[in-house]
C-alpha positions in Angstrom: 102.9 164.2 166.6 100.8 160.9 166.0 101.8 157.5 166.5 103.3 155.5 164.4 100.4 153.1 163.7 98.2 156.1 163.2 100.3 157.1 160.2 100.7 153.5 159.1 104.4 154.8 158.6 103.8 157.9 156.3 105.0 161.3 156.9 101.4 162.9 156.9 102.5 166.5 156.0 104.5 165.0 153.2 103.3 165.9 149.4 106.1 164.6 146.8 109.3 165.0 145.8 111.3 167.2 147.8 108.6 169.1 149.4 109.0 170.5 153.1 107.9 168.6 156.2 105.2 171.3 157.0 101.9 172.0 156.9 101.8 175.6 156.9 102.3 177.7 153.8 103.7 174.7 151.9 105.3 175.7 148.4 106.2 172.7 146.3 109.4 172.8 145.6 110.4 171.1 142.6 112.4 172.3 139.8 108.9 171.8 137.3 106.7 173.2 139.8 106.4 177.0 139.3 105.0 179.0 141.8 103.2 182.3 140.3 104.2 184.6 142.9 108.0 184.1 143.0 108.9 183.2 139.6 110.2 185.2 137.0 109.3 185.1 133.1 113.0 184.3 132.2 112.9 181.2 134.8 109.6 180.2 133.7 110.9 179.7 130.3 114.1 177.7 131.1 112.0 175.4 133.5 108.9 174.8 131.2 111.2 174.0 128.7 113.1 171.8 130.4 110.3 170.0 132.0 108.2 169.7 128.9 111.4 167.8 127.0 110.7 164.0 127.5 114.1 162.1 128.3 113.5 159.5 126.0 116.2 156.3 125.7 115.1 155.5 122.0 113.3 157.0 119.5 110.7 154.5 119.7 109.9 155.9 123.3 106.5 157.1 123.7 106.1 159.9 126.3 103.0 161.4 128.5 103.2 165.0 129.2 101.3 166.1 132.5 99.9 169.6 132.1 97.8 171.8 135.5 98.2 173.3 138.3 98.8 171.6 142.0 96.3 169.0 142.1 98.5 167.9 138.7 101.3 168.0 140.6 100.0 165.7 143.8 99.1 163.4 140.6 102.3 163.4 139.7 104.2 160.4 141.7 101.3 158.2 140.6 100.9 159.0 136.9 104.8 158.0 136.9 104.5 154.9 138.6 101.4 154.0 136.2 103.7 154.8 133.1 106.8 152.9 134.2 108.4 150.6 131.9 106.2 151.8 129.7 106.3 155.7 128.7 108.4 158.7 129.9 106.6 161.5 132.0 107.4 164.9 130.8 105.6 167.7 133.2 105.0 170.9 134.4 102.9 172.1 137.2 102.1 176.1 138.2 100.4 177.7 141.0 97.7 180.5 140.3 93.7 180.3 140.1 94.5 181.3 136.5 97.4 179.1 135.7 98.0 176.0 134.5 96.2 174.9 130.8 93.0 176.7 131.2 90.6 179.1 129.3 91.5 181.5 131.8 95.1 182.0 131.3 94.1 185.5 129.3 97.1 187.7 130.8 99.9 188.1 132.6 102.5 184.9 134.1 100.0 182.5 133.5 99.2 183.2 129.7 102.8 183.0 129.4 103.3 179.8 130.9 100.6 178.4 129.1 101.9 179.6 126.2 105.2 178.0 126.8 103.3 174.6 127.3 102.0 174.8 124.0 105.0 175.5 122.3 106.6 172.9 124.1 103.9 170.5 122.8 104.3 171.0 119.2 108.2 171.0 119.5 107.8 167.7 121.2 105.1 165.6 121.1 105.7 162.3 118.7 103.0 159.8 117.6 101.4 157.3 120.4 102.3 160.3 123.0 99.5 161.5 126.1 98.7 164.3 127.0 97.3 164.3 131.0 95.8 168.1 131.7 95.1 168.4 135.6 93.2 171.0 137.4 91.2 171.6 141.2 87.9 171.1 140.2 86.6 174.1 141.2 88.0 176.0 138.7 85.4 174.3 136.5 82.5 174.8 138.5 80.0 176.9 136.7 78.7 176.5 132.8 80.0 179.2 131.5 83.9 177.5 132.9 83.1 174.2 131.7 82.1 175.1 128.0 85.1 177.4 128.0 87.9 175.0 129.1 85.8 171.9 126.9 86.8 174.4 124.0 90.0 174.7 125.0 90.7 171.2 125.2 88.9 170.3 122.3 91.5 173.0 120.1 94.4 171.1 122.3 93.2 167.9 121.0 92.0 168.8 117.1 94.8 171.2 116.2 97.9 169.7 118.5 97.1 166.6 119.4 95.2 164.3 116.5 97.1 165.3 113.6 100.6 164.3 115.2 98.5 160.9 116.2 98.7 162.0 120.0 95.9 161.2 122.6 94.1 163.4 125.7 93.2 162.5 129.4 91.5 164.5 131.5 91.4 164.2 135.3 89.5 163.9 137.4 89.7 165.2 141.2 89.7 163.8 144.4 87.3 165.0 146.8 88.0 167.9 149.3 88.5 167.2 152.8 86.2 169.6 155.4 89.5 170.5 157.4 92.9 170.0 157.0 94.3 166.7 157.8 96.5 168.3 160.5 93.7 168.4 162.4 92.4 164.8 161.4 95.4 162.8 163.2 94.1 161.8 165.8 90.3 161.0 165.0 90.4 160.5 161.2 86.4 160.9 161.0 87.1 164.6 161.9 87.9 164.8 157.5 85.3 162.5 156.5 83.1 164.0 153.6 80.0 164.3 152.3 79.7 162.0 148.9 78.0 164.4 147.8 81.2 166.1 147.4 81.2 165.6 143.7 84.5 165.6 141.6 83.2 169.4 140.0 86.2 168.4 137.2 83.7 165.6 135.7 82.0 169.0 133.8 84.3 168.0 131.6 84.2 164.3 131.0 81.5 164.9 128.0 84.5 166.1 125.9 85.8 162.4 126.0 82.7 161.5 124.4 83.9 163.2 120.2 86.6 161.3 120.0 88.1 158.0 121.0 91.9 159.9 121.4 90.0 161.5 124.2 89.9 159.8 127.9 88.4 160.8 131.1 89.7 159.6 134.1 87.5 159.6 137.7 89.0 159.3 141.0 87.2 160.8 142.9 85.5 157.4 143.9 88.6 155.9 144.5 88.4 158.0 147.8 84.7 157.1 149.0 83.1 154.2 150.2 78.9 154.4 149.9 78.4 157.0 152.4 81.7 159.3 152.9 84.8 160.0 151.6 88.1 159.6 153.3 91.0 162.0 154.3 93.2 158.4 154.7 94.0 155.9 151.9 91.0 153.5 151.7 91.2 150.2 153.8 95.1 151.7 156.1 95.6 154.4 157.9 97.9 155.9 155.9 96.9 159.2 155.2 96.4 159.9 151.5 95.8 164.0 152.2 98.3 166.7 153.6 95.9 169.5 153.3 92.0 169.4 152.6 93.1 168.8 148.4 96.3 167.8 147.7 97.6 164.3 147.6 100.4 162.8 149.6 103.8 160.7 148.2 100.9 157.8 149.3 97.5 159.4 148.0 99.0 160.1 145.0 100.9 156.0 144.6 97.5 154.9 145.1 96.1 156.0 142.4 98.4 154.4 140.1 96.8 150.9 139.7 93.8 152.9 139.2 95.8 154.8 136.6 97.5 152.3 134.5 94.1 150.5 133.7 92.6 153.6 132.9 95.2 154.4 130.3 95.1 150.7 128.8 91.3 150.6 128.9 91.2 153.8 126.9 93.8 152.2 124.4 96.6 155.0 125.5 99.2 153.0 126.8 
């Protein structure tokens, strides 16, 4: 194990919430995390819906519901912390190269999850409300992907969204380590990246560009100085990673400065 210092005093194999202290075949464990493989239909249901109902104290509560797959859910500490005080988080996060909400959810668990999403949005979803949809960004890598999921998020957004008066963020990604950071402990420059590791999720971004309810958010950046990209949160070393792409409990609370600007630059929060 690495030294203290070296760790900067964070569990680097830690991912958020409740998740277990290992590296190898980690499986989030959260109640509104859903894992693909060894969930049921009927448990699906009860979760999604339980997840996707925002615990608002008043009625005059706005709420942001978080909507992807893993990546969403290593998000997830820091879109809460960026929100505090100020809206709810409702969200729901599934594992599956076909899950989460995107075009590609045609059959199977993952259409049904994404089904239940939507459902849940129109049950739920009151005016000033966010939508925040997460994805890896290489689910979005080729044209025929992008224009496909732009579509999707377009009908989210002009059918769902705008006439309840609700606005859309998508994320962006960080950038994908060469190795796990397992292997990084000891000589962090073992996970530097290339910068030309681009965030493949900014396909997307020209979606924000029809409508000012729409919002793009970039992080990728947030991770790279002018000539790599970091496995450890910038300026510590504290590791931000516990794989090659998923955020830890500290990756994903540094973002949320980031975050919270974003979301009052765009006019959302």
């Amino acid at each position: 194990m690495a030294s203290e210092p070296l760790l900067g005093g964070d569990n680097p194999f830690s991912c958020w919430g409740d998740c277990p202290a290992s590296i190898a075949n980690t499986i989030f464990q959260h109640y509104c995390y859903l894992d693909s493989a060894r969930t049921s239909s009927a448990v699906a249901a009860q979760r999604v819906g339980d997840c996707l109902l925002p615990n608002r104290p008043s009625p005059s509560t706005r709420a942001a519901f978080l909507l992807g797959d893993s990546h969403a859910a290593s998000i997830k500490v820091g879109v809460e912390r960026a929100l505090q005080g100020r809206m709810v988080l409702a969200w729901v996060g599934v594992t599956g190269n076909t899950c989460g909400y995107i075009y590609s959810a045609t059959s199977g668990f993952c259409l049904e999850v994404f089904n239940l999403m939507r459902t849940q949005l129109q049950a739920h979803l009151r005016s000033g409300d966010m939508v925040i949809v997460s994805h890896a960004g290489y689910k979005f890598y080729h044209a025929s992907q992008q224009q496909a999921q732009i579509a999707l998020l377009r009908d989210l957004y002009t059918t769902i969204l705008q006439p309840r008066g609700c606005n859309l963020v998508i994320m962006g990604d960080p950038p994908t380590l060469p190795m796990y950071a397992i292997r990084c402990l000891y000589l962090p420059s073992n996970c530097y990246a290339s910068t030309t590791n681009t965030d493949q999720n900014a396909l997307l971004a020209p979606l924000a560009q029809e409508s000012t309810g729409i919002a793009y958010i970039e992080i990728h950046s947030l991770f790279c100085d002018s000539s790599r990209c970091m496995g450890q949160v910038p300026g510590t070393s504290t590791w931000a990673y516990f794989d090659d792409s998923h955020l830890t409990v500290s990756g994903g609370l540094y973002l949320w400065p980031y975050l919270c600007d974003a979301f009052e630059a765009a006019g959302f929060m």
